[in-house]
N, CA, C and O atoms as a Tinker XYZ file with bonds, in Angstrom:
   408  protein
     1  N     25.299000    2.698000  -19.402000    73     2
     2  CA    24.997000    3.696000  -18.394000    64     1     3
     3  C     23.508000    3.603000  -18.051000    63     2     4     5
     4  O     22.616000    3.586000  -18.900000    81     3
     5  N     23.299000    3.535000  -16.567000    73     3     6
     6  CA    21.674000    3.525000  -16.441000    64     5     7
     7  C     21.003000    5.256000  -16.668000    63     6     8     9
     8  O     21.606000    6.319000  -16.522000    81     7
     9  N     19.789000    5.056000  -17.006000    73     7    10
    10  CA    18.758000    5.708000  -17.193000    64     9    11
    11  C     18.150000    6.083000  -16.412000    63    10    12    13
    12  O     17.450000    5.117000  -16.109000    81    11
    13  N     17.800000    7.151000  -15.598000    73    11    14
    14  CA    17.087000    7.693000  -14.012000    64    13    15
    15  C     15.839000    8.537000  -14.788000    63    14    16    17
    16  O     16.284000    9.026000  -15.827000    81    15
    17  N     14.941000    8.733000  -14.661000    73    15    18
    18  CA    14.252000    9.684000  -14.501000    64    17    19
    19  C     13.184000   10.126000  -13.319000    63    18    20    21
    20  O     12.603000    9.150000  -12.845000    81    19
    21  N     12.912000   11.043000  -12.907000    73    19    22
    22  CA    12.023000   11.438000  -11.425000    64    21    23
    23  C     10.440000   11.140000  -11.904000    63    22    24    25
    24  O      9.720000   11.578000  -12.801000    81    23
    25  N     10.314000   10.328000  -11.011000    73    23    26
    26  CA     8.963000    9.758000  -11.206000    64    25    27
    27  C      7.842000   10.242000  -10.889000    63    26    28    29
    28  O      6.709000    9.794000  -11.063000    81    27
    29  N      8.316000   11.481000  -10.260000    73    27    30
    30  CA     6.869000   12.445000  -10.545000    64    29    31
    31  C      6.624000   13.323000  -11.405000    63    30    32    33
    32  O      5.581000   13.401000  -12.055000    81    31
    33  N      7.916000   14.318000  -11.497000    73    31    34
    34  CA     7.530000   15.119000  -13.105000    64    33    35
    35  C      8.377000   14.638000  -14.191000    63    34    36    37
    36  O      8.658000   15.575000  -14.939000    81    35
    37  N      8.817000   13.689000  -14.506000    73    35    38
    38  CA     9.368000   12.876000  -15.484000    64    37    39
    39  C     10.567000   13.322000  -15.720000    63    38    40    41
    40  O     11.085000   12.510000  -16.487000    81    39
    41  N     11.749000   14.690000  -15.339000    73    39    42
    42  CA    12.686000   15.030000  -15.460000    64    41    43
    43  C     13.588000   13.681000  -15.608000    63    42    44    45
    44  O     13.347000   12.536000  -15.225000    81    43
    45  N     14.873000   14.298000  -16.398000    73    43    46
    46  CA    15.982000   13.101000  -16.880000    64    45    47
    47  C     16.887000   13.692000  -15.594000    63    46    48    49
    48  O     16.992000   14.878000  -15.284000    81    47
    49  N     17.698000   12.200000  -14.734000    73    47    50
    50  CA    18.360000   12.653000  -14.147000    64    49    51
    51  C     19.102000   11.585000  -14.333000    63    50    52    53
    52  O     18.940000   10.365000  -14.351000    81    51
    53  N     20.843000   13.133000  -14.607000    73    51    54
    54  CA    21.986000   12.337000  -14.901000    64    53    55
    55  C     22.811000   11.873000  -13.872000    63    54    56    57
    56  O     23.062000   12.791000  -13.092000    81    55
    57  N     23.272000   10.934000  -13.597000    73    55    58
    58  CA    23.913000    9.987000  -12.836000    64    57    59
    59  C     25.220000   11.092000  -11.938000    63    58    60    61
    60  O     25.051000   11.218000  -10.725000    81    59
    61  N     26.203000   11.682000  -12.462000    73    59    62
    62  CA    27.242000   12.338000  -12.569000    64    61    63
    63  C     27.243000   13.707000  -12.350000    63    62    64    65
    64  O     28.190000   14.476000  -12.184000    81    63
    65  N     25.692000   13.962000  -12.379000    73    63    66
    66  CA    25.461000   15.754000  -12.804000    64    65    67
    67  C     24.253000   15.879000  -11.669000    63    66    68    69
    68  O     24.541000   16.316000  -10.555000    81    67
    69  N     23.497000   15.658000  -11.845000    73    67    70
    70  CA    22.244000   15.355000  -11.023000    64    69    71
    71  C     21.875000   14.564000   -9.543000    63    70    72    73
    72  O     22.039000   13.345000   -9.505000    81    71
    73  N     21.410000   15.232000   -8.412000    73    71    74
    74  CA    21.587000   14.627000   -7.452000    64    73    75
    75  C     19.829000   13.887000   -7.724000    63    74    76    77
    76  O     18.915000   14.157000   -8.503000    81    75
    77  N     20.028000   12.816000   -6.567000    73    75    78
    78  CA    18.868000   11.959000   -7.139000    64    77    79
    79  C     18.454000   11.430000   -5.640000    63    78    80    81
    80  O     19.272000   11.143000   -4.766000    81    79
    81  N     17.239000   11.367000   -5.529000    73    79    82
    82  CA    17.190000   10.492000   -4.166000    64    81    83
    83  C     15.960000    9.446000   -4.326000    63    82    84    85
    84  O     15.115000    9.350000   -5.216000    81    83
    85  N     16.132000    8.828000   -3.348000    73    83    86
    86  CA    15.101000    7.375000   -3.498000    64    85    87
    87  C     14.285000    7.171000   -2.754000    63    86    88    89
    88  O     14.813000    7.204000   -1.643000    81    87
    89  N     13.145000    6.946000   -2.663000    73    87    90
    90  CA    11.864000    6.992000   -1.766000    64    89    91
    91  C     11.444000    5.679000   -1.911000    63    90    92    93
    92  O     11.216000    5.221000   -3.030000    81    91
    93  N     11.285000    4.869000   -0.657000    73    91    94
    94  CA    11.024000    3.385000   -0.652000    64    93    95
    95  C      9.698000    3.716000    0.148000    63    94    96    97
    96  O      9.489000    4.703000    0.854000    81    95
    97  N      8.871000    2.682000   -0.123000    73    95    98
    98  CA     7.219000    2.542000    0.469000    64    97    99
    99  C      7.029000    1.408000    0.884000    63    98   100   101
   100  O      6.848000    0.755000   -0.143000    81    99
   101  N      6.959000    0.806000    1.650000    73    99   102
   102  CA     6.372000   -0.595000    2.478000    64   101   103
   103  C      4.749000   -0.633000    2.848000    63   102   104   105
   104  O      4.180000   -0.058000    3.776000    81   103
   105  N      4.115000   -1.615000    1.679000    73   103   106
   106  CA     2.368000   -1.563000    2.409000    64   105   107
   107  C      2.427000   -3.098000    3.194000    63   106   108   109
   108  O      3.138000   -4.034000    2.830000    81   107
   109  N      1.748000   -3.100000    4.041000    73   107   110
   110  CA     1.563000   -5.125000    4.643000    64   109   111
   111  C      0.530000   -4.090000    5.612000    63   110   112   113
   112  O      0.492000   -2.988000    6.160000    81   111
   113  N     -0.262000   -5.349000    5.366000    73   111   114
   114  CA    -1.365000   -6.004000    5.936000    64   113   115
   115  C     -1.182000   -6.026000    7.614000    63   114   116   117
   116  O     -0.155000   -6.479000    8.120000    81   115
   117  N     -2.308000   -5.479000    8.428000    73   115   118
   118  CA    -1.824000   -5.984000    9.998000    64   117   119
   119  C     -2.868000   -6.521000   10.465000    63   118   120   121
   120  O     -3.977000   -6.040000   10.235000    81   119
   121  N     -2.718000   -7.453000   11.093000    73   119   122
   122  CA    -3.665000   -7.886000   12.104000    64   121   123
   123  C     -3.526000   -7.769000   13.539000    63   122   124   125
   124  O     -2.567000   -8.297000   14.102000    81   123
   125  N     -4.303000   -7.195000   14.102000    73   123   126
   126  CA    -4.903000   -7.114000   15.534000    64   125   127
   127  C     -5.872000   -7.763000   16.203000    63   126   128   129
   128  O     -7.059000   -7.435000   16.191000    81   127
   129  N     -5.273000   -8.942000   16.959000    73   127   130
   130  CA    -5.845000   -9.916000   17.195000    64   129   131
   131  C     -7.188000   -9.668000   18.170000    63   130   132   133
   132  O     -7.071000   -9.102000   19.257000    81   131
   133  N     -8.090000  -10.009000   17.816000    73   131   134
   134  CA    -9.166000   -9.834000   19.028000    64   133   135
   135  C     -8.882000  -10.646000   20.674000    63   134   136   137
   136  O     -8.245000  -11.693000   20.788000    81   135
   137  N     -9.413000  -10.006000   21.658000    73   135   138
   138  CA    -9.095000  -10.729000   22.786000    64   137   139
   139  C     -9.894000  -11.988000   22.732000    63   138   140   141
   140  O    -11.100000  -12.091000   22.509000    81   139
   141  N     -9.216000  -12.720000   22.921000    73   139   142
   142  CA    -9.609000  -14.710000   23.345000    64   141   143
   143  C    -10.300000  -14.878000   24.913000    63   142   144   145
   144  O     -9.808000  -14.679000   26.024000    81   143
   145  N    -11.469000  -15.269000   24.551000    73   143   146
   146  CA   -12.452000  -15.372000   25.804000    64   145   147
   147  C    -12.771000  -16.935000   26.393000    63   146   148   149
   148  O    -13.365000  -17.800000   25.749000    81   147
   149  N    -12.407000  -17.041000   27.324000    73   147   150
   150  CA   -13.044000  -18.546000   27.860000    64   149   151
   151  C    -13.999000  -19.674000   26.936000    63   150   152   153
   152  O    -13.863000  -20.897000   26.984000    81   151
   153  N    -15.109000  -18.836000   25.991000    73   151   154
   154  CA   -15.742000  -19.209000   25.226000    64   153   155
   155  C    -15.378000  -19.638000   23.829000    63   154   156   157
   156  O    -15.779000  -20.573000   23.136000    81   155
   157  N    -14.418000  -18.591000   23.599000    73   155   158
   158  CA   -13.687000  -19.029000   22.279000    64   157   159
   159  C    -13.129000  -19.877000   22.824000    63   158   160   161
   160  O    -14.208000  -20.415000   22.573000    81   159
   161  N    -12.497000  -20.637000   23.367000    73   159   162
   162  CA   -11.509000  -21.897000   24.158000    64   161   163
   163  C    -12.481000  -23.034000   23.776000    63   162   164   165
   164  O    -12.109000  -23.952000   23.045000    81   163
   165  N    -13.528000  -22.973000   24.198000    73   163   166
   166  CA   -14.143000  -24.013000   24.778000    64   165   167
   167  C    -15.451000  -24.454000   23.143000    63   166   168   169
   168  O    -16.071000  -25.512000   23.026000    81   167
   169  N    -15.483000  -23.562000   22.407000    73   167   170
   170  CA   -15.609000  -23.544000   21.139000    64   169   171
   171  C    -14.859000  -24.843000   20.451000    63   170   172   173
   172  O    -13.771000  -25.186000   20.914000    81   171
   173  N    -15.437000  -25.560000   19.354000    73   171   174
   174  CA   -14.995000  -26.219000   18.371000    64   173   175
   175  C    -15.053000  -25.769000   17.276000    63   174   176   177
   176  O    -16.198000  -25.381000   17.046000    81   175
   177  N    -14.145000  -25.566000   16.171000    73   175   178
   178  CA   -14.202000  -24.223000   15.141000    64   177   179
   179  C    -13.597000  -25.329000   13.813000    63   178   180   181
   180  O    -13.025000  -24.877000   12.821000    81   179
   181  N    -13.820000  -26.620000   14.001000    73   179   182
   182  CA   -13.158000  -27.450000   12.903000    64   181   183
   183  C    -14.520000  -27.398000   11.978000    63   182   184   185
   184  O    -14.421000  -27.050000   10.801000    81   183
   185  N    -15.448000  -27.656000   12.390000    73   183   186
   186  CA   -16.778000  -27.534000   11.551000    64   185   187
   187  C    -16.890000  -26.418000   10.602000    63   186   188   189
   188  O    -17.607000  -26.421000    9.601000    81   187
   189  N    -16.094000  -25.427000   11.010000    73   187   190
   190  CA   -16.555000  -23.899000   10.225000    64   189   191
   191  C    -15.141000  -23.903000    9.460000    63   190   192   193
   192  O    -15.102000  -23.306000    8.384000    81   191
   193  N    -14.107000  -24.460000    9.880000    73   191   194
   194  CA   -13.031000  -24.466000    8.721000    64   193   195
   195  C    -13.005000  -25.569000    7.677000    63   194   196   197
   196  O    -12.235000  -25.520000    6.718000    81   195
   197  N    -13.883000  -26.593000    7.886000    73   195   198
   198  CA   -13.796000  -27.282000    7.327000    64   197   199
   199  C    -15.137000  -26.698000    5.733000    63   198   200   201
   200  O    -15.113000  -26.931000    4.525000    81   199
   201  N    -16.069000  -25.936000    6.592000    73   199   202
   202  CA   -16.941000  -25.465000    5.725000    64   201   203
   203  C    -15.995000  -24.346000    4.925000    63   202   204   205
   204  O    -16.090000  -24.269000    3.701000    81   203
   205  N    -15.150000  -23.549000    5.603000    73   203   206
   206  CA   -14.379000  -22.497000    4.696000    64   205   207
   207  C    -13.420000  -23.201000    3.468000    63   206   208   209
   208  O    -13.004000  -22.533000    2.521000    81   207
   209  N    -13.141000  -24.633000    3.634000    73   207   210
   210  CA   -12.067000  -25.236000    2.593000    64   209   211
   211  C    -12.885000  -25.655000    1.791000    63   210   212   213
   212  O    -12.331000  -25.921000    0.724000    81   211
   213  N    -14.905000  -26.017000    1.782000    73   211   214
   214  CA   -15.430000  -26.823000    1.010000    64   213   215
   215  C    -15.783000  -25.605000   -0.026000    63   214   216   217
   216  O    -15.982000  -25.794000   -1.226000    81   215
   217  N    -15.829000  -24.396000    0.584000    73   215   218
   218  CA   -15.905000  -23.356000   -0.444000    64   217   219
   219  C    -15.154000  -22.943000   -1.413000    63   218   220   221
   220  O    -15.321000  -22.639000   -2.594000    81   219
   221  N    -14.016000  -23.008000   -0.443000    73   219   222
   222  CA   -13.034000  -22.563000   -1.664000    64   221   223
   223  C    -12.831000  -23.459000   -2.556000    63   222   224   225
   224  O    -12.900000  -23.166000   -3.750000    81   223
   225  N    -12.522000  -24.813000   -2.100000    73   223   226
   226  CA   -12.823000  -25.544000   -3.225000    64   225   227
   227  C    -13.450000  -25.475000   -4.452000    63   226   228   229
   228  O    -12.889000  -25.570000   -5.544000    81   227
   229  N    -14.921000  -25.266000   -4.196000    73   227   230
   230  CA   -15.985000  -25.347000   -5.063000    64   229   231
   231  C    -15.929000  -23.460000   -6.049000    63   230   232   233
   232  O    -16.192000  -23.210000   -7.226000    81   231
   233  N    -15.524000  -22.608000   -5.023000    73   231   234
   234  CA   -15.807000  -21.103000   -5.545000    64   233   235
   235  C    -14.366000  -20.684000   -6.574000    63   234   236   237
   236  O    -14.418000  -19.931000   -7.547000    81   235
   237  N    -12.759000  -21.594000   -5.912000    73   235   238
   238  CA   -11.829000  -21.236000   -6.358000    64   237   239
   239  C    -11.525000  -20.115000   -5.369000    63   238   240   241
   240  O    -12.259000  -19.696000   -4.474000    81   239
   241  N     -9.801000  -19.544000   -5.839000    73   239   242
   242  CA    -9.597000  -18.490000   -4.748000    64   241   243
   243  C     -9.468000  -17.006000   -5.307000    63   242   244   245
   244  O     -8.819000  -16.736000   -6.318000    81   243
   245  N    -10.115000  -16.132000   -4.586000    73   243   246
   246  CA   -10.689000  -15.255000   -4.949000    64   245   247
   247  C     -9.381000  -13.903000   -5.882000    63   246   248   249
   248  O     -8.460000  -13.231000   -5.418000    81   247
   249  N     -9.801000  -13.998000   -6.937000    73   247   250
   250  CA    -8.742000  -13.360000   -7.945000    64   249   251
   251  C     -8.762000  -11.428000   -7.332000    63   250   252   253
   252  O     -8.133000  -10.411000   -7.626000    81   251
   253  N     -9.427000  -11.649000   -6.758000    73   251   254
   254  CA    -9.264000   -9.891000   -5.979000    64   253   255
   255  C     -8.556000   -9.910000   -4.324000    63   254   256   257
   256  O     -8.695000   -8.987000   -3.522000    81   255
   257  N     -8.070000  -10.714000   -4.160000    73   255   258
   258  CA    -7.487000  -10.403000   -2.903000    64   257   259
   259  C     -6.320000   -9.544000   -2.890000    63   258   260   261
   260  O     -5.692000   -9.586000   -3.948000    81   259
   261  N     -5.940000   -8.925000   -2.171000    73   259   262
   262  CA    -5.118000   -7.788000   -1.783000    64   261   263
   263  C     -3.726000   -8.072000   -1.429000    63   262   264   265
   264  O     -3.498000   -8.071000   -0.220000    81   263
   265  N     -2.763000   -8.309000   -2.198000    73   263   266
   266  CA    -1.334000   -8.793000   -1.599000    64   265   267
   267  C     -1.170000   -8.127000   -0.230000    63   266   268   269
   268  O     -1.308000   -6.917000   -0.049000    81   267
   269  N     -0.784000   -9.250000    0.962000    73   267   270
   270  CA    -0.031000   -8.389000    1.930000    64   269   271
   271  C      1.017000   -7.578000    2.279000    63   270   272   273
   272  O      1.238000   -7.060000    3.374000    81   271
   273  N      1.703000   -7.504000    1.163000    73   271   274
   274  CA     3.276000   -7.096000    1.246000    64   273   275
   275  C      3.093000   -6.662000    0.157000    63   274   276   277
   276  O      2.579000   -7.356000   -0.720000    81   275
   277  N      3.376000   -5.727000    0.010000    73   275   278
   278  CA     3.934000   -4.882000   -0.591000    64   277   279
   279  C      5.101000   -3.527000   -0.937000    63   278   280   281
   280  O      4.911000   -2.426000   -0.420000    81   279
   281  N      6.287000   -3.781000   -1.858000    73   279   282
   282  CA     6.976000   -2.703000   -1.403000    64   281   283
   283  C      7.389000   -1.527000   -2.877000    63   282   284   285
   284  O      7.638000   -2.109000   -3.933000    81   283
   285  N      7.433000   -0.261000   -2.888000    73   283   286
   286  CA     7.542000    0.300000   -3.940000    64   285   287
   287  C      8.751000    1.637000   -4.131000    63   286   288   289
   288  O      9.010000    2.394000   -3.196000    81   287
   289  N      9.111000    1.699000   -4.885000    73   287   290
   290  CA    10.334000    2.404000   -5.293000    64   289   291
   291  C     10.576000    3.434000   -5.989000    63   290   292   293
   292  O     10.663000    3.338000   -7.213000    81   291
   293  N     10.759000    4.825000   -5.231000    73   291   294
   294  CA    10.678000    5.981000   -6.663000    64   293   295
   295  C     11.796000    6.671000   -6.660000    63   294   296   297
   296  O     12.265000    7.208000   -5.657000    81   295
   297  N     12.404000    6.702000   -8.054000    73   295   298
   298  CA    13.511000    7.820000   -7.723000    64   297   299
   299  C     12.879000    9.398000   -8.044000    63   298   300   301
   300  O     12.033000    9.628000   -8.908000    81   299
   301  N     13.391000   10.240000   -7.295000    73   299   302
   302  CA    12.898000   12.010000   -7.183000    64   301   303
   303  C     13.707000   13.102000   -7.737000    63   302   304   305
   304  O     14.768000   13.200000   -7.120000    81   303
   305  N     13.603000   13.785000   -8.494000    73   303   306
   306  CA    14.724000   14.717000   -8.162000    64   305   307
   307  C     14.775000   15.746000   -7.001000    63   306   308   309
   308  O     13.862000   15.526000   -6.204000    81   307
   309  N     15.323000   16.488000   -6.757000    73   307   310
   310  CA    15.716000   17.107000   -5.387000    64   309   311
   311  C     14.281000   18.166000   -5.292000    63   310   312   313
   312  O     14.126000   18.526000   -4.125000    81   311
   313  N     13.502000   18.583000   -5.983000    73   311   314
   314  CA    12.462000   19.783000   -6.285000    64   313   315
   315  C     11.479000   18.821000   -6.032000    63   314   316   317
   316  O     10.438000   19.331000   -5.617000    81   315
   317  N     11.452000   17.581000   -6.141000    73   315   318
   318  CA     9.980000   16.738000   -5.841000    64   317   319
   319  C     10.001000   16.110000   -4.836000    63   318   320   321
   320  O      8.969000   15.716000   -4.293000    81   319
   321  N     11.684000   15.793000   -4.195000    73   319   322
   322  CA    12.070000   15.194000   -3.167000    64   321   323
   323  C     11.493000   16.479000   -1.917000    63   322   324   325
   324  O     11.116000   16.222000   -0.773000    81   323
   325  N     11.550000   17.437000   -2.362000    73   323   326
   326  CA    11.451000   18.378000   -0.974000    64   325   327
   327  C     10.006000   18.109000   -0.876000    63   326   328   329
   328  O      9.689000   17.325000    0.018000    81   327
   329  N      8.797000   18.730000   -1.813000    73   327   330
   330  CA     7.500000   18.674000   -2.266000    64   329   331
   331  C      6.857000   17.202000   -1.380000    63   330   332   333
   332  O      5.820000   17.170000   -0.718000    81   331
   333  N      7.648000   16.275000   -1.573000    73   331   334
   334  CA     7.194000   14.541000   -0.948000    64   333   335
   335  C      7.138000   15.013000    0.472000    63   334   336   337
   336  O      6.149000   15.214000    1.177000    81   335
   337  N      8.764000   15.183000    0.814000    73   335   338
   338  CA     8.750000   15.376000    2.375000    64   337   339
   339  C      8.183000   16.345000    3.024000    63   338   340   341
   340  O      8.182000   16.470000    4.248000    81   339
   341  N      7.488000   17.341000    1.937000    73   339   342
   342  CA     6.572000   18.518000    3.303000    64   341   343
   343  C      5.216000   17.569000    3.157000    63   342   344   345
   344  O      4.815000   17.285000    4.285000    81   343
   345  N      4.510000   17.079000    2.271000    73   343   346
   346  CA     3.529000   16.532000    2.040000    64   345   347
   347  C      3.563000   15.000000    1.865000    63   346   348   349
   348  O      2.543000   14.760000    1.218000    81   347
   349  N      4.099000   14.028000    2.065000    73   347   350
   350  CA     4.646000   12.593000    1.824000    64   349   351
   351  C      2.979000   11.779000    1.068000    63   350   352   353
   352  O      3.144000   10.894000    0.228000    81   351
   353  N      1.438000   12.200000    1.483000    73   351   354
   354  CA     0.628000   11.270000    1.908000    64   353   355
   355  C     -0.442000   12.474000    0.451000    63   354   356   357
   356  O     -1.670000   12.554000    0.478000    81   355
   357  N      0.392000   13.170000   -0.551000    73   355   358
   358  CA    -0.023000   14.760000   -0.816000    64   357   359
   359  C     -1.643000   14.843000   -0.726000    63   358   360   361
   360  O     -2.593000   14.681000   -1.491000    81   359
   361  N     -1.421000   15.196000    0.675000    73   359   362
   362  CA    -2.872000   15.770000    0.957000    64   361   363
   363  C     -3.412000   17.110000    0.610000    63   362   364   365
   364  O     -4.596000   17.440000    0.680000    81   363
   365  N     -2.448000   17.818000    0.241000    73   363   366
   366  CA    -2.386000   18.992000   -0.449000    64   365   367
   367  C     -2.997000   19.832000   -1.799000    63   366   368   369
   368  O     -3.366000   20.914000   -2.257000    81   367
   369  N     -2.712000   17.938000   -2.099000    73   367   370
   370  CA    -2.959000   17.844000   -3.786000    64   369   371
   371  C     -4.315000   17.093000   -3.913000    63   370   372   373
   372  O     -4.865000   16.984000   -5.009000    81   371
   373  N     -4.846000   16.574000   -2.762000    73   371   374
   374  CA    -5.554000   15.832000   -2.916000    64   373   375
   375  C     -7.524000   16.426000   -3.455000    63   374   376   377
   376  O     -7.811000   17.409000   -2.771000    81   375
   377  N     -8.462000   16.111000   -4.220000    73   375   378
   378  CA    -9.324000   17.039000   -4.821000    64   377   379
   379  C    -10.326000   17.154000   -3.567000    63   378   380   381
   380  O    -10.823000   16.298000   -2.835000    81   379
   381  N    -10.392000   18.123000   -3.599000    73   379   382
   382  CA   -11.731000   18.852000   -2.264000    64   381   383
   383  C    -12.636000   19.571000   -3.054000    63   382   384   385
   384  O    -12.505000   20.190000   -4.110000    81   383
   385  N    -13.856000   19.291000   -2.094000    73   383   386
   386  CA   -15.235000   19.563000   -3.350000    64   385   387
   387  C    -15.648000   20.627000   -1.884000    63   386   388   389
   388  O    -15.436000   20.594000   -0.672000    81   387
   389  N    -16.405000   21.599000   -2.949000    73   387   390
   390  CA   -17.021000   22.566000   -1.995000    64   389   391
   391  C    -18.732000   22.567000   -2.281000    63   390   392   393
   392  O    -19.311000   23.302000   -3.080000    81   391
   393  N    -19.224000   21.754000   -1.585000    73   391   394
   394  CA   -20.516000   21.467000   -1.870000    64   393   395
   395  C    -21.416000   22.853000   -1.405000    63   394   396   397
   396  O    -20.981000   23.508000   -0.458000    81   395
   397  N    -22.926000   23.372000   -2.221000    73   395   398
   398  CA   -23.541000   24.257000   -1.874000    64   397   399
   399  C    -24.610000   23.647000   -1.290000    63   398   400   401
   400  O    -25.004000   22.499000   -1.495000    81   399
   401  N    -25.230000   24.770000   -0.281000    73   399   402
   402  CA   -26.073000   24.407000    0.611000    64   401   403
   403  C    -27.369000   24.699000   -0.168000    63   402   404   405
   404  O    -27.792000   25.853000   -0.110000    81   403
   405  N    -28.228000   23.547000   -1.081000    73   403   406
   406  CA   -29.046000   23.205000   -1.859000    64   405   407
   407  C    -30.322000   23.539000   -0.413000    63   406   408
   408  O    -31.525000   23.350000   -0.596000    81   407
């Protein structure tokens, strides 16, 4: 028998007894291409890629880059499932500082 529990307040939820719902998250990367100008055309850009491959070469590839894709999976119970959908991004929850006027 699988094992559920709600992944925000850790409640056990039983398969048979317990309603359960699933919250899927998709992160990727976008690009928005800049507009292409007569100049960029008329540009030769092999010189500067060829300098970008002699780097990496020499530097290796950079162990902090940011996967583009990404996708993530939570199961909820119905009390955290509501809580997500009034707040999905919980800005609610999020810490706010009340700075004094020094």
């Amino acid at each position: 028998m699988q094992h559920f529990t709600c992944d925000l307040c850790g409640k056990e939820l039983r398969p048979q007894e317990d309603q359960r719902y699933v919250v899927t998250i998709e992160a990727h990367a976008v690009h928005d291409p800049a507009e292409i100008t007569e100049a960029d055309l008329d540009e030769d850009h092999m010189e500067a890629v060829s300098q970008l491959l002699r780097e990496e070469e020499e530097n290796g590839l950079d162990s902090e880059l940011i996967e583009p894709h990404k996708r993530f999976r939570f199961d909820l119970c119905p009390e955290c499932h509501k809580r997500y959908l009034r707040d999905p991004l919980a800005r609610d929850h999020s810490q706010k500082f009340d700075f004094s006027k020094n």
